[in-house]
VEXSE-322029 format. One record per residue: x, y, z of N, C-alpha, C in turn; chain. Coordinates in Angstrom, 3 decimals. Last residue first. Layout:
REM residues N
REC	nc1	nc2	nc3	cac1	cac2	cac3	cc1	cc2	cc3	unit
REC	X	Y	Z	X	Y	Z	X	Y	Z	A
...
This chain:
REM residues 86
REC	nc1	nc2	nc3	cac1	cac2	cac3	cc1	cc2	cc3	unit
REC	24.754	-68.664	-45.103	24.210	-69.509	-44.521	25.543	-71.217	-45.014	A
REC	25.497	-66.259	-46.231	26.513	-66.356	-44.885	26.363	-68.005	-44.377	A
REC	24.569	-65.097	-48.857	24.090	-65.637	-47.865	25.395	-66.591	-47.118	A
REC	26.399	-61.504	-49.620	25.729	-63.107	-50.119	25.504	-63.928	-48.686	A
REC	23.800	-60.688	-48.174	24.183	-60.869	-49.315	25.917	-61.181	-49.203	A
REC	21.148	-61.920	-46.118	22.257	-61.801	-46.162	22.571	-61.412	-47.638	A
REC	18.550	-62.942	-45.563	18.464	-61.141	-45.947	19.870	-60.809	-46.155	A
REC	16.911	-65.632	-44.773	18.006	-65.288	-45.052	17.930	-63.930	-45.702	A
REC	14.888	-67.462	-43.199	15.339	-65.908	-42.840	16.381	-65.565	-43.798	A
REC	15.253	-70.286	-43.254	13.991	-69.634	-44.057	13.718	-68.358	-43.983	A
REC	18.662	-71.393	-44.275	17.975	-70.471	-43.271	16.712	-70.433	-44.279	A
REC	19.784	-73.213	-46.102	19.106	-73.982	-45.053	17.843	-72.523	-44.030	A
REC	20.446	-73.076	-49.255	20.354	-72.206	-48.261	19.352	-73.300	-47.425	A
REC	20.353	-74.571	-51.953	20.840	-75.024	-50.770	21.252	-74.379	-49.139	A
REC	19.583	-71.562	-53.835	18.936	-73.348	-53.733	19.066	-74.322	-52.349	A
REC	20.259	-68.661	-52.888	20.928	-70.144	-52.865	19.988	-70.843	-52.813	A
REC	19.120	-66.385	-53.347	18.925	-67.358	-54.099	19.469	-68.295	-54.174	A
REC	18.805	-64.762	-50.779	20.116	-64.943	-51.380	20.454	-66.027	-52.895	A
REC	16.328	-64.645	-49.786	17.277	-63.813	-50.654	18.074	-63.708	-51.521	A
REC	14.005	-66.059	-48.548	15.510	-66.369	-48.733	16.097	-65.520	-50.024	A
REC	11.163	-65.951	-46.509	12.133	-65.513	-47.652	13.355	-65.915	-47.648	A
REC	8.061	-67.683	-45.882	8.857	-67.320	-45.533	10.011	-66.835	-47.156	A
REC	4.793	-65.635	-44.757	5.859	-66.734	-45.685	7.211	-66.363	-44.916	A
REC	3.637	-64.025	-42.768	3.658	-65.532	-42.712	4.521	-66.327	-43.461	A
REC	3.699	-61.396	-43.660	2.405	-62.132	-44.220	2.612	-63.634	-43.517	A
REC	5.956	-60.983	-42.758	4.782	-60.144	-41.817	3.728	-61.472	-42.029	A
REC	7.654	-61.594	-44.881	7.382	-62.486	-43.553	6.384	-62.147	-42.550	A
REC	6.965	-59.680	-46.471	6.405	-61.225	-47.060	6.493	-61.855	-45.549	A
REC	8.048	-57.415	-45.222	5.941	-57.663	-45.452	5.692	-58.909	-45.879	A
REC	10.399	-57.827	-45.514	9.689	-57.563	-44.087	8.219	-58.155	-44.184	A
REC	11.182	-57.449	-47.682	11.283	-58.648	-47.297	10.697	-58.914	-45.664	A
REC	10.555	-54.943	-48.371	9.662	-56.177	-48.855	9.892	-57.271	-48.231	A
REC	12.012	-53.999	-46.556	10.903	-53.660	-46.618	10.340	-54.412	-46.998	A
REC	14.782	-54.989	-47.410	14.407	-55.013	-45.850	13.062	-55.001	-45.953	A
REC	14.929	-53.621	-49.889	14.968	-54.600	-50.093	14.482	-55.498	-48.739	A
REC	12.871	-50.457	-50.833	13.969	-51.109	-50.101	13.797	-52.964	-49.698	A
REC	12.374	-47.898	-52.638	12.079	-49.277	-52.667	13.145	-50.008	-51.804	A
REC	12.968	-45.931	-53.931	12.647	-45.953	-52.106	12.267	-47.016	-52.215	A
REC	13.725	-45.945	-56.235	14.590	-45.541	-55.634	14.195	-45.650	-54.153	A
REC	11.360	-48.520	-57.486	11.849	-47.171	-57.872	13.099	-47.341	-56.907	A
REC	11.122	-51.573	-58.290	10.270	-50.092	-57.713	11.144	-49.488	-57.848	A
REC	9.844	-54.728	-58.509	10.199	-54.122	-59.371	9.726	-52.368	-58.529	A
REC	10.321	-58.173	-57.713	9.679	-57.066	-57.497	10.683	-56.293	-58.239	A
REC	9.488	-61.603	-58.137	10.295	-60.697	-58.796	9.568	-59.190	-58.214	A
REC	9.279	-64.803	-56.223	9.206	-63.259	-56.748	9.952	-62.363	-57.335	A
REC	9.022	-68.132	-56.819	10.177	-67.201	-57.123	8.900	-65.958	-57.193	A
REC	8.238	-70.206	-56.657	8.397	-70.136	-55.160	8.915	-68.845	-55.564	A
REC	6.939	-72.514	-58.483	8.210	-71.685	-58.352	9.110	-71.035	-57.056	A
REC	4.503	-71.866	-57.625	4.967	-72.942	-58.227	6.169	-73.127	-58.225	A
REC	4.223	-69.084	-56.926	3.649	-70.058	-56.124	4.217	-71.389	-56.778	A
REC	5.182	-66.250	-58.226	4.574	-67.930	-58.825	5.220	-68.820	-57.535	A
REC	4.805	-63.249	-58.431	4.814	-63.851	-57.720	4.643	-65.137	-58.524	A
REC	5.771	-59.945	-59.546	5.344	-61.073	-60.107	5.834	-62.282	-58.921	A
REC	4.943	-56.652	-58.904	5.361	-57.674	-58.520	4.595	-58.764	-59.470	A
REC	5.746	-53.300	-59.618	4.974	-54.290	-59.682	5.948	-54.878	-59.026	A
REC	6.530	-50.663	-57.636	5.990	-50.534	-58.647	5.190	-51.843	-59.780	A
REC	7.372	-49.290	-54.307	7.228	-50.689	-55.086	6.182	-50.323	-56.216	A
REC	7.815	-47.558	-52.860	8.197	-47.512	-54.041	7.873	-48.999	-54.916	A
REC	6.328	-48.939	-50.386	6.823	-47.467	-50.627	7.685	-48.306	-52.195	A
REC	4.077	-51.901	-50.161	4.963	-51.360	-49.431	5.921	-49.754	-50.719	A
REC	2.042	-52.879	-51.444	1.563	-52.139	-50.358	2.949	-51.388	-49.787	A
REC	3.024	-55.262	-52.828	2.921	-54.219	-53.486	1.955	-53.011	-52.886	A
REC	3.096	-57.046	-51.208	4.761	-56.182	-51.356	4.301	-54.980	-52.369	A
REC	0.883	-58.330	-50.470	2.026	-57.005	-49.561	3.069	-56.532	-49.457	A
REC	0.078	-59.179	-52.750	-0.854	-57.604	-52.551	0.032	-56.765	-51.289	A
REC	1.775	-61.149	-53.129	1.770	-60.044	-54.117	0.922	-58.728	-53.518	A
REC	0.703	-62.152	-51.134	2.386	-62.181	-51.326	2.431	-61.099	-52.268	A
REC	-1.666	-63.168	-52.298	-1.340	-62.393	-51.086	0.393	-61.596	-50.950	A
REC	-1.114	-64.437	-54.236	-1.842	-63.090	-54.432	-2.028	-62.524	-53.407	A
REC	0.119	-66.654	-53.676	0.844	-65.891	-54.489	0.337	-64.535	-54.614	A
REC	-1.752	-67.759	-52.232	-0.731	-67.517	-51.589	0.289	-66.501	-52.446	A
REC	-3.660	-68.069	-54.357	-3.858	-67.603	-53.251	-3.011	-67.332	-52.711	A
REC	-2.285	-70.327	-55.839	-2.693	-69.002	-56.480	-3.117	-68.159	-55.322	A
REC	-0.294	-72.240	-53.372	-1.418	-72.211	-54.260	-1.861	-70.830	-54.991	A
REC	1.257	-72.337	-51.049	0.612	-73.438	-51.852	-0.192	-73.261	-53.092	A
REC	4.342	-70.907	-49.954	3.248	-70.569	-50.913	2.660	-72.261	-51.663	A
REC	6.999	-71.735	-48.487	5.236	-71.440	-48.022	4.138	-71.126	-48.977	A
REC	9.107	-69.364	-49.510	8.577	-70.171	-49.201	7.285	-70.444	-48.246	A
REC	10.434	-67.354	-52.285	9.698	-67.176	-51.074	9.006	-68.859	-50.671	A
REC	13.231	-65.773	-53.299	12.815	-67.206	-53.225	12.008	-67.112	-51.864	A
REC	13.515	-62.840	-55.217	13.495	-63.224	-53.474	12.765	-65.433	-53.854	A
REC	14.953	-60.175	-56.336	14.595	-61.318	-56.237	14.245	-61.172	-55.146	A
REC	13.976	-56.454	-57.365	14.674	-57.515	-56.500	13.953	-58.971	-56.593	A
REC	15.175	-54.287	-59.556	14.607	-54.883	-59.438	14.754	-56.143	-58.451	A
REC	14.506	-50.702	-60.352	15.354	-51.663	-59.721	14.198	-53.063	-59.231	A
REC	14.720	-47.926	-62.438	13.996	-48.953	-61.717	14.966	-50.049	-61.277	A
C-alpha cells in the first residue's frame, strides 16, 4: 500500500471534508481516505493503481484546491510538483 499526502485548500467545514473524501475515494485503487477540514491535511491510502495525478485531479474537479508538495509557504493553489518548484 501506498500512501499520499496532499494539503487541500478550501475546506470550511465537515462537509467539505466529506466531499473531498467521497472523490478521492471514487477514484481506481484508492483504498481509504482521511480528510480534516481543520487541518486542511488528506491522507490517502491505495494500492498499486492508485495514482497521485488522479486524486489530485478529483479534489480540484471537486473545486478545492491542492498543494502537494507540503510546503507551508507554497504560494501555488496547483502545486503537483515534487519537490515544489514554487
Amino acid at each position: 500500500m501506498t500512501t499520499l499526502e496532499f494539503d487541500v485548500t478550501g475546506m470550511v467545514c465537515e462537509g467539505c471534508s466529506n466531499a473531498v473524501r467521497t472523490m478521492v475515494l471514487s477514484q481506481s485503487g484508492v483504498a481509504s481516505a482521511a480528510v480534516d477540514h481543520e487541518t486542511g491535511k488528506a491522507s490517502i491510502t491505495g494500492d498499486s493503481t492508485m495514482t497521485a495525478a488522479a486524486v489530485h485531479g478529483a479534489i480540484r474537479d471537486g473545486g478545492f484546491g491542492v498543494r502537494a508538495c507540503g510546503n507551508p509557504h507554497c504560494a501555488c493553489d496547483d502545486c503537483h510538483c515534487d519537490p515544489c518548484a514554487c
